[in-house]
VOLUM-805812 format. One record per residue (C-alpha): residue in three letters; y, z, x. Coordinates in steps of 0.05 Angstrom, whole numbers, plus 5000, padded with zeros to 4 digits. Example, Ala and Ser with C-alpha at 12.3 -4.5 7.8 and 13.67 -1.06 7.14 Angstrom:
// VOLUM-805812
site type = ALA, py = 4910, pz = 5156, px = 5246
site type = SER, py = 4979, pz = 5143, px = 5273
// end
This chain:
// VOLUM-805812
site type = UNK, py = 2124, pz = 7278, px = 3485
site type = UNK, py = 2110, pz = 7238, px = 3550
site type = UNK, py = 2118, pz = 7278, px = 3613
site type = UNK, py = 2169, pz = 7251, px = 3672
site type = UNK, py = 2152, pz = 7222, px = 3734
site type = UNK, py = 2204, pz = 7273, px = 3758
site type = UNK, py = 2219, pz = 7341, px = 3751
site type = UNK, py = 2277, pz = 7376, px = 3737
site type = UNK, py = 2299, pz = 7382, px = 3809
site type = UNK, py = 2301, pz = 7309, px = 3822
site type = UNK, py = 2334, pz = 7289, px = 3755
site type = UNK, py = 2384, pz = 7335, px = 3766
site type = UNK, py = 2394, pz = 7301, px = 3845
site type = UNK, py = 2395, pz = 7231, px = 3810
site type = UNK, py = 2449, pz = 7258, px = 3764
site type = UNK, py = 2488, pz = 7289, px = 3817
site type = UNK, py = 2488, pz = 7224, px = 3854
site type = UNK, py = 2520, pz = 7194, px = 3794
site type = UNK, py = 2568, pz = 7246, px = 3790
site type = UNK, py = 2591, pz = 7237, px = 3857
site type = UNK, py = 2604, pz = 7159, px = 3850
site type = UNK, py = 2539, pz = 7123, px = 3862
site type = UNK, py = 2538, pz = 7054, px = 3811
site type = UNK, py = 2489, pz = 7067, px = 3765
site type = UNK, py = 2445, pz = 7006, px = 3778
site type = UNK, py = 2439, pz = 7024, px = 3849
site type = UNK, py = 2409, pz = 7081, px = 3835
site type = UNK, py = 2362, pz = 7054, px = 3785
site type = UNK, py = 2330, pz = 7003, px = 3834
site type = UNK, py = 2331, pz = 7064, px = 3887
site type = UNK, py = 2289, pz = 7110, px = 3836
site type = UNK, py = 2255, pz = 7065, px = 3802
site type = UNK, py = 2282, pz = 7071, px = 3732
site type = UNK, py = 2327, pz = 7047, px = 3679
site type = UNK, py = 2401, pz = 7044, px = 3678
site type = UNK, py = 2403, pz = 7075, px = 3609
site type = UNK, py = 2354, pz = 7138, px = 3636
site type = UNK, py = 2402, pz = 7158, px = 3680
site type = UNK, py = 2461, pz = 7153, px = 3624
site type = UNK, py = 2416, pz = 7194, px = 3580
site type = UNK, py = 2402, pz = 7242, px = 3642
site type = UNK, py = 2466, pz = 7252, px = 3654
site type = UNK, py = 2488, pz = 7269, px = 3579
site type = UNK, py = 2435, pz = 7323, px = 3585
site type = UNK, py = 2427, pz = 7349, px = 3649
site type = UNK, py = 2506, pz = 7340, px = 3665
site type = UNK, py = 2530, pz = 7402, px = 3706
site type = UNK, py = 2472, pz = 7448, px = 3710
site type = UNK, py = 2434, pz = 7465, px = 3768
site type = UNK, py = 2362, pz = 7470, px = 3774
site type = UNK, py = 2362, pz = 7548, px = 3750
site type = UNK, py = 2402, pz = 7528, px = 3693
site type = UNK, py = 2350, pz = 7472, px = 3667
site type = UNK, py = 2292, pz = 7530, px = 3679
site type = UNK, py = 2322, pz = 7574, px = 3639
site type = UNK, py = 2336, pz = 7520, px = 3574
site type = UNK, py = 2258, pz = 7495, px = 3587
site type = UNK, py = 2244, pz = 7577, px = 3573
site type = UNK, py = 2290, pz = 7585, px = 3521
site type = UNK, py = 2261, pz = 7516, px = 3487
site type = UNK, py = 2186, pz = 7548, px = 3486
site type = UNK, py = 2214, pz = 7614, px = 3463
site type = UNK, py = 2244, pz = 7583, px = 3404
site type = UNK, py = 2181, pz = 7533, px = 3385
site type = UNK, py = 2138, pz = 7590, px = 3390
site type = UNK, py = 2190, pz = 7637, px = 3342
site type = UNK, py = 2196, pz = 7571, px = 3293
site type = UNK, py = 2118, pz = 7577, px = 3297
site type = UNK, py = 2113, pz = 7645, px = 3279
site type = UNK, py = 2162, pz = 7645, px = 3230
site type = UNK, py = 2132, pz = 7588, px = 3198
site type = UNK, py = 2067, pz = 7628, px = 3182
site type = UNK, py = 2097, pz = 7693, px = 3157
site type = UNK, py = 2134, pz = 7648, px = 3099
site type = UNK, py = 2069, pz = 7619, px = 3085
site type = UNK, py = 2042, pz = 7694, px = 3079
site type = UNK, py = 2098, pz = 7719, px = 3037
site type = UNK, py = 2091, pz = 7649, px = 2993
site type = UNK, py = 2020, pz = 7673, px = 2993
site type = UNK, py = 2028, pz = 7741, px = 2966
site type = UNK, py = 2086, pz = 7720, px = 2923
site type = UNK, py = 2038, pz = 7675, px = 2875
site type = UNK, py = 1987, pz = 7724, px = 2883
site type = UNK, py = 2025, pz = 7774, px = 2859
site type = UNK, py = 2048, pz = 7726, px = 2807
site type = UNK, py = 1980, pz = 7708, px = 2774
site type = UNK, py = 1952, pz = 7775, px = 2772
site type = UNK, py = 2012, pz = 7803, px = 2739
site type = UNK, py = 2019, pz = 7863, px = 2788
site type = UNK, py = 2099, pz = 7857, px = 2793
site type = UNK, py = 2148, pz = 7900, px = 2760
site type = UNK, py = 2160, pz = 7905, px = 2690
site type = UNK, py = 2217, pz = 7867, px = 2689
site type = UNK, py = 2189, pz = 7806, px = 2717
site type = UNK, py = 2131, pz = 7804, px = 2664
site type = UNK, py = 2136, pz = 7758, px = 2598
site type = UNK, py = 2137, pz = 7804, px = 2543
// end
């Protein structure tokens, strides 16, 4: 994904200028960006503060990095499951007879 010009502390500025009544187009031209940024801005930065967008960005690498490692112990259970499998070391029950 393509990193921002600004960071979070700014976008959350531009947004609050929206908030508070400035047109939209103005404050394109005064930033130096489009219209539609600031309407998709402002559907996800809406009412947070700065502290609040630190924290999702946190909670965002926490989860990649769980998805990650949850990713790899299926793979290793998958593994060990068709090992198991072909060398006909499960139970009893599980064998053809």
């Amino acid at each position: 994904m393509r990193k921002s010009r600004f960071t979070e502390a700014q976008i959350v500025d531009i947004v609050r200028e929206y908030d508070a009544g400035v047109p939209p187009k103005e404050l394109a031209r005064k930033h130096g960006i489009h219209v539609n940024t600031i309407r998709l801005w402002k559907s996800k930065y809406a009412g947070m503060d700065v502290s609040d967008v630190v924290r999702l960005k946190q909670l965002e690498t926490e989860n990649a990095q769980m998805h990650r490692i949850i990713a790899k112990l299926t793979l290793k259970v998958d593994a060990m499951d068709e090992l198991i499998r072909k060398n006909g070391w499960g139970l009893r029950s599980d064998k053809k007879r």
